[in-house]
C-alpha positions in Angstrom: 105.2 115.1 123.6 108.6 116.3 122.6 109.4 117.3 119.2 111.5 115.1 117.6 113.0 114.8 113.9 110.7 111.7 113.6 107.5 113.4 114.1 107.9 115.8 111.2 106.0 114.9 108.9 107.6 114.6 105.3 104.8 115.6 103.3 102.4 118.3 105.2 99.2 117.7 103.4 98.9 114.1 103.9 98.4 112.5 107.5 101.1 110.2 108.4 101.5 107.5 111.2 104.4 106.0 112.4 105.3 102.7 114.8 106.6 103.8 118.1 108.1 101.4 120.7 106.3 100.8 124.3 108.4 100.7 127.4 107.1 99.7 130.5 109.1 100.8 133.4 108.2 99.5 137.4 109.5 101.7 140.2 108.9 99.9 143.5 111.8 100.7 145.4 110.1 104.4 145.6 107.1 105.1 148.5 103.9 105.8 145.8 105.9 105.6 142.7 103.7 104.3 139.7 104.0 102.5 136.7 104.7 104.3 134.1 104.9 103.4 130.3 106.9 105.3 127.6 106.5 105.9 123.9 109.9 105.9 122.2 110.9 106.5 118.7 112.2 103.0 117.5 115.7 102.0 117.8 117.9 100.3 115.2 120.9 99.9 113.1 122.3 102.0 109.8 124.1 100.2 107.5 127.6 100.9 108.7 126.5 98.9 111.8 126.2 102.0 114.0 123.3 101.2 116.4 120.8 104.5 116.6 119.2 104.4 120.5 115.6 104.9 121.0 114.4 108.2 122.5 111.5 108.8 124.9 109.2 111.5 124.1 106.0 110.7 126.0 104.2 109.1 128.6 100.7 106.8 128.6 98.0 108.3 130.5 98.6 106.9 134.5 95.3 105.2 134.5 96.3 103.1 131.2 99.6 102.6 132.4 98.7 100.9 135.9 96.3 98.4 133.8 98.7 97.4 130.9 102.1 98.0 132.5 102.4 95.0 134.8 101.1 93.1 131.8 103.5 94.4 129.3 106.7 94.0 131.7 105.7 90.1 132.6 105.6 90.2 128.8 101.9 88.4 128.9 100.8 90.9 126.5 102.1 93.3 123.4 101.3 96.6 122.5 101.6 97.8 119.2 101.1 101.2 118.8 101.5 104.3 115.8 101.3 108.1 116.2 100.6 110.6 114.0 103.3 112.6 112.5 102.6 116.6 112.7 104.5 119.8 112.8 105.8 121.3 116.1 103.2 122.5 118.2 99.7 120.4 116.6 98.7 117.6 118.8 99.9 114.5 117.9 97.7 111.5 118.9 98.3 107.5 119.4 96.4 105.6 117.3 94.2 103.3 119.4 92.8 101.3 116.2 96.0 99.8 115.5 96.6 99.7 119.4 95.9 95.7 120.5 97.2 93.1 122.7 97.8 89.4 121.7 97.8 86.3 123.9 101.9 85.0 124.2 102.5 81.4 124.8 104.5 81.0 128.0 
């Protein structure tokens, strides 16, 4: 993972999670290209109505990515996932207990 302002944690003695976004992106214009699914920090919007972009810092595992990814893009499933804030350099991990998938309505 990179380091990103949004991964240090505030406070160092307590552990702290945070939501990241899911993107699945589908490259089959490429010989042997897979799937691949990023985790980016959340976009949005401060109050002066300047829009702040997401950033991608990570990757899923392939293996996970090949399973979930054509799911996620067809939008037949969401992901909702949270990883752990820590200093530069300590492994950060996603949290698969609040990772899930729920049935959409098509």
């Amino acid at each position: 993972m990179y380091p990103l302002p949004y991964l240090i944690p505030v406070n160092m003695n307590a552990e702290e999670w945070v939501p990241v976004r899911l993107q699945y992106e589908q490259t089959p214009q490429k010989a042997g290209a897979a799937d691949t699914i990023h985790i980016k920090t959340p976009g949005g919007r401060l109050p002066n109505g300047e829009i702040i972009p997401s950033e991608p810092f990570a990757l899923i595992e392939q293996k996970v990515a090949t399973s979930l990814g054509p799911m996620l893009g067809k939008g037949l499933i969401r992901l909702d996932a949270m990883v752990r804030k820590a200093a530069p350099g300590v492994c950060r991990l996603l949290n698969h207990s609040i990772l899930h998938s729920t049935n959409s309505v098509v």
